[in-house]
ZAKOL-296688 format. One record per residue (C-alpha): x, y, z; residue in three letters. Coordinates in Angstrom, 2 decimals. Example, Ala and Ser with C-alpha at 12.3 -4.5 7.8 and 13.67 -1.06 7.14 Angstrom:
residues 2
+---------+---------+---------+-----+
:      px :      py :      pz : res :
+---------+---------+---------+-----+
:   12.30 :   -4.50 :    7.80 : Ala :
:   13.67 :   -1.06 :    7.14 : Ser :
+---------+---------+---------+-----+
//
This chain:
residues 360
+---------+---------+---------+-----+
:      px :      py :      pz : res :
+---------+---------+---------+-----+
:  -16.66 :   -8.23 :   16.56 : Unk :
:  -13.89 :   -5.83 :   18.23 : Unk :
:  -15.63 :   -3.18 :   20.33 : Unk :
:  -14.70 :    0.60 :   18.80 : Unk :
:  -12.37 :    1.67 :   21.39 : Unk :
:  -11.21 :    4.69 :   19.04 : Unk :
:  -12.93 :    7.04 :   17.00 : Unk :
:  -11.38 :    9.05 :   14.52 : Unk :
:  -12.31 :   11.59 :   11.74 : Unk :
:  -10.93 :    8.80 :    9.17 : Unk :
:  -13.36 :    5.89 :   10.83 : Unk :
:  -16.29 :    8.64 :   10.24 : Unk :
:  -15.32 :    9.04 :    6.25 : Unk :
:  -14.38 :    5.42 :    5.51 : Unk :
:  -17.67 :    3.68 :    8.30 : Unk :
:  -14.98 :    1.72 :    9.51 : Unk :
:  -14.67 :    0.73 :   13.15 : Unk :
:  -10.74 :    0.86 :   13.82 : Unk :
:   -8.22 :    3.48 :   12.39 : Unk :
:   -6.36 :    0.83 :   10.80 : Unk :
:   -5.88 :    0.39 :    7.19 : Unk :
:   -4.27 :   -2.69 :    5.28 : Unk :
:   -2.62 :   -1.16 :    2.70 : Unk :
:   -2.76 :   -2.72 :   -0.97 : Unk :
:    0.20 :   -4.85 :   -1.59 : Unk :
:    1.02 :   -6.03 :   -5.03 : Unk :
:    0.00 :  -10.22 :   -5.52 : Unk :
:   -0.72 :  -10.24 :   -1.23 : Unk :
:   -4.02 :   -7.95 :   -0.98 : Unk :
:   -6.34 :  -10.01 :   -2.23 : Unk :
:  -10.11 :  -11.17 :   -1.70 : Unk :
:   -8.90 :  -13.13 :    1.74 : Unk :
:   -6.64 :  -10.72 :    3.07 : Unk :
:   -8.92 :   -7.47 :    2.52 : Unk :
:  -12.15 :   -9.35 :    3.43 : Unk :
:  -10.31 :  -10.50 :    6.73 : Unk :
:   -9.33 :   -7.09 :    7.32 : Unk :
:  -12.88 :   -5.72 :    7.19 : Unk :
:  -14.53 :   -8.45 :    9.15 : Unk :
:  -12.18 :   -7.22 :   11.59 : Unk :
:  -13.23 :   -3.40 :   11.50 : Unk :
:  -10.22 :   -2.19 :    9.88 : Unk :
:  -10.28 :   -0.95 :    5.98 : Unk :
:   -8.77 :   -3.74 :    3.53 : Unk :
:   -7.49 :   -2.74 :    0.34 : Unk :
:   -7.46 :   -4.71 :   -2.85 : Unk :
:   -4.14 :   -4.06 :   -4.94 : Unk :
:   -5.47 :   -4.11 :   -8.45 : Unk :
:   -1.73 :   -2.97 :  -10.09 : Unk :
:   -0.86 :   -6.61 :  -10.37 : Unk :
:   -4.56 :   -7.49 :  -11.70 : Unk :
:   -6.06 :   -7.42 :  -15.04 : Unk :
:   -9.35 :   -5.65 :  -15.06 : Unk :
:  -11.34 :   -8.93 :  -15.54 : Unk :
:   -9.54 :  -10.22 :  -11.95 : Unk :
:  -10.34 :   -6.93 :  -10.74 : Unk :
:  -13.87 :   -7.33 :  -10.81 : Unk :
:  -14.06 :  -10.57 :   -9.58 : Unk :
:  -12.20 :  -10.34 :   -6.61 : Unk :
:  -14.23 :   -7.38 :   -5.83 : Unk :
:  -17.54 :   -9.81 :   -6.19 : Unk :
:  -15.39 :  -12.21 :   -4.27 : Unk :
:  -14.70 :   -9.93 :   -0.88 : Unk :
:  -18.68 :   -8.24 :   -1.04 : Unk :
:  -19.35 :  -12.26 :   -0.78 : Unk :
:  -17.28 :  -12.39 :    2.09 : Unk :
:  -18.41 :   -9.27 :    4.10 : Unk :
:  -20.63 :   -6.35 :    3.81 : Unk :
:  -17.96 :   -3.85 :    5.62 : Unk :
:  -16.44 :   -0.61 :    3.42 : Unk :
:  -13.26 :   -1.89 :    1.99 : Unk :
:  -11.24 :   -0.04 :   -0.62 : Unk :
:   -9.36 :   -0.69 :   -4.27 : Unk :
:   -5.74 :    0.69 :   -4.73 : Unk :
:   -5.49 :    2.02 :   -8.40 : Unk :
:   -2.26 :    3.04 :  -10.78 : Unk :
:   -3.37 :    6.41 :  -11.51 : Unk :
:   -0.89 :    6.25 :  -14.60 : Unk :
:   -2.52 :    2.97 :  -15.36 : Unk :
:   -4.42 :    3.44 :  -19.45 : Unk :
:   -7.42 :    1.74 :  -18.19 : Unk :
:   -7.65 :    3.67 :  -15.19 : Unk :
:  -11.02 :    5.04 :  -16.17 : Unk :
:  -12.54 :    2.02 :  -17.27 : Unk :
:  -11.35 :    0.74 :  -13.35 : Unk :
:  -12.76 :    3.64 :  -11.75 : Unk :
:  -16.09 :    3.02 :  -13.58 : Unk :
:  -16.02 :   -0.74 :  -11.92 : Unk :
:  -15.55 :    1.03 :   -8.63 : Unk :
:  -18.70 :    3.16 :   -8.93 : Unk :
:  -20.68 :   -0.12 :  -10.41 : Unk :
:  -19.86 :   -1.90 :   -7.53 : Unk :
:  -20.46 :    0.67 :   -4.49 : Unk :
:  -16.98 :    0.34 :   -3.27 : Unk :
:  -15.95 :    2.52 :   -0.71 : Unk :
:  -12.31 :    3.55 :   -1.24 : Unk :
:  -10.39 :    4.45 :   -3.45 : Unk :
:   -6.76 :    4.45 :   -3.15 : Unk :
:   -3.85 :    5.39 :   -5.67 : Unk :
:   -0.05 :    4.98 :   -5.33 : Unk :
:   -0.04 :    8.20 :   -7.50 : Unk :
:   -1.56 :   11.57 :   -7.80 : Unk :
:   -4.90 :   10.56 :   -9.43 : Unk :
:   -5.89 :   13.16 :  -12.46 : Unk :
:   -8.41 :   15.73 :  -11.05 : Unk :
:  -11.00 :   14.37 :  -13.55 : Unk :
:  -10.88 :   11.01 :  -11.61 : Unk :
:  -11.13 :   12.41 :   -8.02 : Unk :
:  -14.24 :   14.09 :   -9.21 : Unk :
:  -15.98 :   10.98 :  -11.18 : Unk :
:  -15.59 :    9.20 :   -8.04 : Unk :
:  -16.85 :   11.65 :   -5.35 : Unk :
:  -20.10 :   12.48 :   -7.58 : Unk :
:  -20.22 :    8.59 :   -6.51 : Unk :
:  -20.07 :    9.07 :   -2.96 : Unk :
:  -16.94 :    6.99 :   -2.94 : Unk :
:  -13.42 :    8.30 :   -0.74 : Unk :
:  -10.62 :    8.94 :   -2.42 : Unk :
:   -7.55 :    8.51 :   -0.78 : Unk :
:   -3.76 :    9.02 :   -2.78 : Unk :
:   -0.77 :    8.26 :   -0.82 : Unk :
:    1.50 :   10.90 :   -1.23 : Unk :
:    5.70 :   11.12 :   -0.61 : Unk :
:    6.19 :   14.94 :    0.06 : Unk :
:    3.88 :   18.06 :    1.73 : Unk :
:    3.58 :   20.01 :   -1.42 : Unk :
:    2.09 :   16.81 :   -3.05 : Unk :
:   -0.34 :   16.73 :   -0.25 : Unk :
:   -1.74 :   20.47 :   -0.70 : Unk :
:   -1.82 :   19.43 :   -4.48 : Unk :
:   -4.85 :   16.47 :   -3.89 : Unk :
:   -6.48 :   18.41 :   -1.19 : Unk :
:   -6.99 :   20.96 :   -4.02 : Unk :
:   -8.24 :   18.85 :   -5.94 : Unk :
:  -10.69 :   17.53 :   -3.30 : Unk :
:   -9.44 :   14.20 :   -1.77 : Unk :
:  -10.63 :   13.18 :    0.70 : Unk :
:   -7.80 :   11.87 :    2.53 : Unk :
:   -4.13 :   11.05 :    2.10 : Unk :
:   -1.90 :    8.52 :    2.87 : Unk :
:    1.44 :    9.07 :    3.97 : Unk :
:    3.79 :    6.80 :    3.73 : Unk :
:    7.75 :    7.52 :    5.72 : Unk :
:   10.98 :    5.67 :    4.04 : Unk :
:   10.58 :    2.44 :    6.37 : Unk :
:    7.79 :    1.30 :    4.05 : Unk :
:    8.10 :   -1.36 :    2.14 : Unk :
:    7.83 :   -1.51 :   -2.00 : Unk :
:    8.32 :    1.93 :   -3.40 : Unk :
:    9.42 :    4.78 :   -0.79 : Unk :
:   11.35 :    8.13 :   -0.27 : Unk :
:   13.95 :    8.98 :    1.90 : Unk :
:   12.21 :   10.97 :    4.90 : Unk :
:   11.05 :    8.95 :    7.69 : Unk :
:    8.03 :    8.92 :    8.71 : Unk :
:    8.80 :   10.94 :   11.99 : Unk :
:    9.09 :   13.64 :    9.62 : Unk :
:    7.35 :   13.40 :    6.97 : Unk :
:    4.07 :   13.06 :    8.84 : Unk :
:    4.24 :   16.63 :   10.90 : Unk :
:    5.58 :   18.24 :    7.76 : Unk :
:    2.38 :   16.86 :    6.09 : Unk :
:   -0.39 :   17.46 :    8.85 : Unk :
:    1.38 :   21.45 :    8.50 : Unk :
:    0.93 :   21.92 :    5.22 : Unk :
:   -2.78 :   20.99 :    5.10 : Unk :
:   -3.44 :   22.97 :    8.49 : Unk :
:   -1.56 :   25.91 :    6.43 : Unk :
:   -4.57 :   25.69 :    3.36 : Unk :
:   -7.19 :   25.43 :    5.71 : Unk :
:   -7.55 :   21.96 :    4.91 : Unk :
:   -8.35 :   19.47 :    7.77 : Unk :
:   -8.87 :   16.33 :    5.69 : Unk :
:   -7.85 :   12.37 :    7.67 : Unk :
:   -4.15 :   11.67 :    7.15 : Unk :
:   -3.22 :    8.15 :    7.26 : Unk :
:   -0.27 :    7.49 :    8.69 : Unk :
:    2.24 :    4.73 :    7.00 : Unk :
:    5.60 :    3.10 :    7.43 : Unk :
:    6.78 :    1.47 :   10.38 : Unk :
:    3.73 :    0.60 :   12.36 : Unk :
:    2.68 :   -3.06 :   13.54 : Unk :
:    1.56 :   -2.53 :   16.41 : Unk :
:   -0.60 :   -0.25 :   19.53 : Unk :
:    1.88 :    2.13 :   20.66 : Unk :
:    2.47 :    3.06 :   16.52 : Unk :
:   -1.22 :    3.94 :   16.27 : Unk :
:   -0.91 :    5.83 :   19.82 : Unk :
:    1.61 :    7.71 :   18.38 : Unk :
:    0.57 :    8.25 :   15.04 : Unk :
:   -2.81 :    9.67 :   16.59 : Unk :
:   -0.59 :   12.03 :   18.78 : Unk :
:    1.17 :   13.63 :   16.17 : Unk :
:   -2.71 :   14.35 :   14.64 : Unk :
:   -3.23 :   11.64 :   11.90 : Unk :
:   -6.25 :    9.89 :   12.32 : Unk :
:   -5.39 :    6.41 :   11.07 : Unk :
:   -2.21 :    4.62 :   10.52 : Unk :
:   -1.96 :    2.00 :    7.22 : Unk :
:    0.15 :   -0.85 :    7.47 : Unk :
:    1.54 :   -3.46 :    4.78 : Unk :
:    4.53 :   -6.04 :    6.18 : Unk :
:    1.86 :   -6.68 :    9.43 : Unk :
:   -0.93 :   -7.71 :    7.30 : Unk :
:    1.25 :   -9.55 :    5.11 : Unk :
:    2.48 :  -11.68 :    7.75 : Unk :
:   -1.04 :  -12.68 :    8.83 : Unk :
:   -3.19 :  -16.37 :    8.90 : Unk :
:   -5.24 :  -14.60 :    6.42 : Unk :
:   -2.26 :  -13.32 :    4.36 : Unk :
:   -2.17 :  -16.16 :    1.12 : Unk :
:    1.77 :  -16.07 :    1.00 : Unk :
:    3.40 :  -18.97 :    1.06 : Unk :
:    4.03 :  -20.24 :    4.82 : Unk :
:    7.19 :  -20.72 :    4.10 : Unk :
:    8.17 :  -17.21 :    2.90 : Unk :
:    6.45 :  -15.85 :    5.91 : Unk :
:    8.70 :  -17.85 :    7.86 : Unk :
:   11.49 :  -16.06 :    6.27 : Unk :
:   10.26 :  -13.04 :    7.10 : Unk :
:   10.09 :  -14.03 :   10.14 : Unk :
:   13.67 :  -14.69 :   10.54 : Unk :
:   14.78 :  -11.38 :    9.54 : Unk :
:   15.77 :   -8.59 :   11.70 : Unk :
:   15.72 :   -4.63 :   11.49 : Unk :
:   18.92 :   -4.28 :    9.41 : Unk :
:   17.69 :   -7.22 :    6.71 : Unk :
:   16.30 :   -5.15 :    4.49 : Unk :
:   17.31 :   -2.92 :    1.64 : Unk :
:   16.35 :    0.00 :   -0.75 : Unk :
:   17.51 :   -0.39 :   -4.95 : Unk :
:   16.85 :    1.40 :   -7.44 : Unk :
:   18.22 :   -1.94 :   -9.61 : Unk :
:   15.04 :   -3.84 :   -9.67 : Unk :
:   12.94 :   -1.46 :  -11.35 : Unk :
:   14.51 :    2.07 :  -11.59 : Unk :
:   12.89 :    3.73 :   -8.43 : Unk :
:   14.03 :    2.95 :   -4.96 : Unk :
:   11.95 :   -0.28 :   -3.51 : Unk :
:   12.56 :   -1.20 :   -0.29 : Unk :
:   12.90 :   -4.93 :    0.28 : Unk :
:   14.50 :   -8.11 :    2.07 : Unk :
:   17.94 :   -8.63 :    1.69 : Unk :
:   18.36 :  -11.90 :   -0.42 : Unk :
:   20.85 :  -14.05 :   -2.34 : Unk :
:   19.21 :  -12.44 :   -5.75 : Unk :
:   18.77 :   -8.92 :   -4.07 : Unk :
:   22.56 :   -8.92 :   -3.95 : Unk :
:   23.34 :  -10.05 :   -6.84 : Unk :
:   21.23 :   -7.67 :   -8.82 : Unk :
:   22.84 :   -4.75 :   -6.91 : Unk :
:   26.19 :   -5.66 :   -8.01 : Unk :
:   24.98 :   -6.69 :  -11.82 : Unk :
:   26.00 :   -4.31 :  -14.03 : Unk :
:   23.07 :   -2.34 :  -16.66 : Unk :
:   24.37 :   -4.75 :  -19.23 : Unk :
:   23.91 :   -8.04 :  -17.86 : Unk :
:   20.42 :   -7.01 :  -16.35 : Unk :
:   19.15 :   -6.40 :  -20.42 : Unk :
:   18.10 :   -9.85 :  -20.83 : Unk :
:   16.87 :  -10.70 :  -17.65 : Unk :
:   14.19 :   -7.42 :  -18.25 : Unk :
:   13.46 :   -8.26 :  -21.74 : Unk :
:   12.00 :  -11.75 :  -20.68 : Unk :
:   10.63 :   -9.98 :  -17.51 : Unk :
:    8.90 :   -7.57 :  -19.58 : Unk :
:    7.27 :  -10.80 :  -21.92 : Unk :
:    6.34 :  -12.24 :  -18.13 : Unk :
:    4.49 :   -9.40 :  -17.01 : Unk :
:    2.96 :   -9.14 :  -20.44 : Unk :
:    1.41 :  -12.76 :  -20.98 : Unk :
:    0.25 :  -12.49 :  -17.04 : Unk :
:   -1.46 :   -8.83 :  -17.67 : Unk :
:   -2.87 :   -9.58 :  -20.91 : Unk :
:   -1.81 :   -6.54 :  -21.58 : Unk :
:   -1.14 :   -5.71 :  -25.52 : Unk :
:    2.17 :   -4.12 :  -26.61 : Unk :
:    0.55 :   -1.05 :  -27.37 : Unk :
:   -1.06 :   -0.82 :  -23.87 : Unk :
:    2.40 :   -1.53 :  -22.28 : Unk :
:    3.48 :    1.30 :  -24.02 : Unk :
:    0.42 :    4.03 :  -23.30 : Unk :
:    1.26 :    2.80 :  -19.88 : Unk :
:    4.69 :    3.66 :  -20.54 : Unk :
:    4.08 :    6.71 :  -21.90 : Unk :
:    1.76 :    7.56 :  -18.70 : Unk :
:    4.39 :    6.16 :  -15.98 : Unk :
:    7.26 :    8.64 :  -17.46 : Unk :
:    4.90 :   11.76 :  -17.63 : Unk :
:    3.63 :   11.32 :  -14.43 : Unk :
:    6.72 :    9.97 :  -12.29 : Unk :
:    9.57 :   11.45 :  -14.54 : Unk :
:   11.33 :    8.11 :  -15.30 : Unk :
:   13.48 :    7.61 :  -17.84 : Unk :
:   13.37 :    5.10 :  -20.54 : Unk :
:   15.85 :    2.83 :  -18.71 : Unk :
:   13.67 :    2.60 :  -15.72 : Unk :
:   10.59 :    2.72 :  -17.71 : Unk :
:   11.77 :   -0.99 :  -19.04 : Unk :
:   12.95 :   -1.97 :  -15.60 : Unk :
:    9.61 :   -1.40 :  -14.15 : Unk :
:    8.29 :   -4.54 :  -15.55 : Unk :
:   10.35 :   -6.46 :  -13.28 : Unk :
:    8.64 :   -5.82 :  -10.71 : Unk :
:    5.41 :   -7.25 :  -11.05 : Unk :
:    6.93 :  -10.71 :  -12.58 : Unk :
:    9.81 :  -10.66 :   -9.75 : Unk :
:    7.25 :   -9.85 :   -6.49 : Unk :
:    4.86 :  -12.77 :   -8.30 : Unk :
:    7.85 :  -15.21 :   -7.90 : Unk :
:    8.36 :  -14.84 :   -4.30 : Unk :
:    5.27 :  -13.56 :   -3.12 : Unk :
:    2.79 :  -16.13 :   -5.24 : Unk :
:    5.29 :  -18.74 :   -5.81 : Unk :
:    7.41 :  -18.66 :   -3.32 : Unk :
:   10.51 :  -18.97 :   -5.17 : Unk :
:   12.26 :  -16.52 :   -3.26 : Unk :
:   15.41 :  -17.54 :   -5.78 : Unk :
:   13.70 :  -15.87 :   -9.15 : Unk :
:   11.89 :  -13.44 :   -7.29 : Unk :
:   12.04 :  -10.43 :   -4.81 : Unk :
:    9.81 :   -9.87 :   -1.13 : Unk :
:    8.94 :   -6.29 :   -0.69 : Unk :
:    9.64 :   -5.23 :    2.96 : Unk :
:    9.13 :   -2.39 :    5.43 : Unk :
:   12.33 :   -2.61 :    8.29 : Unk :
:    9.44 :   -3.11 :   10.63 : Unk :
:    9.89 :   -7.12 :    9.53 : Unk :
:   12.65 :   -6.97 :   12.36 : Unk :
:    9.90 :   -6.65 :   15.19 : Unk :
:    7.23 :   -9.02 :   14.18 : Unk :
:    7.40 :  -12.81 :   15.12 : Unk :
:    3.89 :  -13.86 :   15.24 : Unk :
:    1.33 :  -14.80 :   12.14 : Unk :
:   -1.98 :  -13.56 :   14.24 : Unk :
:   -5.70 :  -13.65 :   12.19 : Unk :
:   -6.49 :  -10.14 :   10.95 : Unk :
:   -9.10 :  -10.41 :   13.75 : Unk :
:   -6.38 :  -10.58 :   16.60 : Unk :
:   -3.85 :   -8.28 :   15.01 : Unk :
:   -6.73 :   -5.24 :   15.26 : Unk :
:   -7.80 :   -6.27 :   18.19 : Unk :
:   -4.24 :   -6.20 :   19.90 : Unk :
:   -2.88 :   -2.86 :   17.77 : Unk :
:   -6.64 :   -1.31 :   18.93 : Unk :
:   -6.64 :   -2.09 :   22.83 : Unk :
:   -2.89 :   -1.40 :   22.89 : Unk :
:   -3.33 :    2.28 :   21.48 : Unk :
:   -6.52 :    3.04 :   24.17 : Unk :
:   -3.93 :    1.87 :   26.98 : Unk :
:   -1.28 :    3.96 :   25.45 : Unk :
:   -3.39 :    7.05 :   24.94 : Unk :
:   -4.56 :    6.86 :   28.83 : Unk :
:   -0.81 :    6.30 :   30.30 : Unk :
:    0.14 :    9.43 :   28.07 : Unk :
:   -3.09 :   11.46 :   29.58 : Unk :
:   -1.93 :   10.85 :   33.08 : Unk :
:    0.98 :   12.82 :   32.36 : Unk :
:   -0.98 :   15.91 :   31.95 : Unk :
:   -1.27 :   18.15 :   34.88 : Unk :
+---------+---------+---------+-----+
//
């Protein structure tokens, strides 16, 4: 067991032990990975997007088996079942709550009667004072060197234009800091600027206790700062991820030719969901009202699910993408969860006193 070198307001809301958060990545944040994680004192996060609601539920059973540490679910707050999810949240005492999206007020406040935190990542400050008003608990922020899905601020900026905006509602809730952090002197920093925990995906992916394939880790491995990229072409909304043979040839596919390729994408993600054609469509319905997509991105956002599966699960990095944050470029080690807290932990405390000694 790490000692608690740090104490934050976020490890006093979550019962956690480090401010360190594995965020939940599509097909890689599973029972192993977020078990691993809270072994290890930090808060795991199952991605349930890329789960049907029966996996869902057992791979919560599977990580309480594993550990009796908090550890949180990430939900599509656009997703039709999304109540039916939350209820399996509250069965099961889970601790967390995340959602890639603003969760519907009604949500936030079935799960806090519950006792349970509820933490949306947000892209923008005004999105930020939105949730607090509706009485998250926390927020995660994530800068544009995440990985998957991002916007264009870094994270630099985006985090002090956050931690403002609540300070200017009176609102003091934990801000989780995401997007380019893997390792002590991020968390240092983060904690400087006032968040109180930092979230990180790409690290935790390229972990022992990560279940992709070695061999696409190794590939990871390989790349550098600049080997990554952000399309729109893969699913309609910008994704950051690693450059590849397919990457590049989908960026310079026209609409046309990508038709097909969706339509049996879109049959993919349907027989893996088990998913009817009318719930793909309420979900549909749901993803354009709440993100604003069009239809043409609506049906490219089944691509992404089926495409992440192939390289991530399968490791057929040929049919399928890797998600990335440009932080791959300074990682060359596969460390337990265990040793990757334990390092990004002591490596903040020795930060945080150097920086003290400064002060006069």
């Amino acid at each position: 067991m790490i000692e608690q070198r740090i104490r934050t307001p976020f490890t006093d809301l979550v019962g956690v032990r480090h401010p360190v958060v594995q965020t939940g990545m599509g097909w890689v944040s599973g029972a192993r990975l977020v078990s691993g994680t809270a072994n290890a004192g930090g808060l795991g996060i199952l991605a349930s997007a890329t789960m049907s609601y029966e996996e869902l539920e057992k791979a919560i059973v599977e990580v309480k088996g594993r550990t009796d540490a908090p550890f949180g679910v990430n939900l599509r707050a656009d997703a039709s079942d999304a109540p039916q999810r939350v209820e399996l949240l509250i069965e099961h005492g889970v601790k967390v709550a995340s959602f890639a999206l603003q969760p519907k007020p009604e949500l936030v406040k079935r799960l806090k009667d519950h006792g349970i935190v509820v933490m949306p990542s947000i892209g923008a400050a005004k999105h930020a004072i939105k949730v607090a008003g509706w009485g998250a608990d926390a927020v995660m922020v994530q800068g544009g060197e995440g990985g998957g899905h991002t916007g264009p601020v870094p994270t630099t900026l985006l985090l002090p234009s956050v931690l403002d905006a609540l300070t200017s509602v009176g609102s003091d809730i934990p801000v989780v800091a995401a997007g380019g952090f893997f390792d002590g002197r991020g968390l240092a920093a983060a904690l400087s600027y006032g968040a109180a925990a930092v979230g990180m995906g790409t690290r935790f992916l390229l972990t022992q206790d990560s279940a992709v394939p070695d061999a696409v880790k190794q590939l990871y491995l390989e790349r550098g700062l600049t080997d990554t990229v952000v399309t729109a072409k893969v699913d309609g909304m910008p994704h950051r991820m690693l450059r590849t043979g397919l990457v590049e040839e989908v960026e310079e596919t026209s609409r046309l030719r990508r038709l097909a390729p969706t339509a049996r994408r879109t049959l993919e993600f349907k027989k893996d969901s088990g998913m009817s054609w009318l719930g793909l469509a309420k979900d549909g319905r749901a993803m354009k009202k709440a993100s604003g997509r069009t239809l043409g991105q609506m049906a490219l956002a089944a691509n992404t699910p089926t495409m992440l599966k192939a390289g991530l699960v399968e490791g057929d990095t040929s049919a399928g993408v890797l998600a990335s944050g440009q932080v791959v470029g300074m990682i060359d080690d596969l460390p337990t969860c265990e040793e990757l807290i334990d390092r990004v932990v002591k490596g903040a405390a020795q930060e945080l006193g150097r920086a003290a000694s400064y002060v006069v």
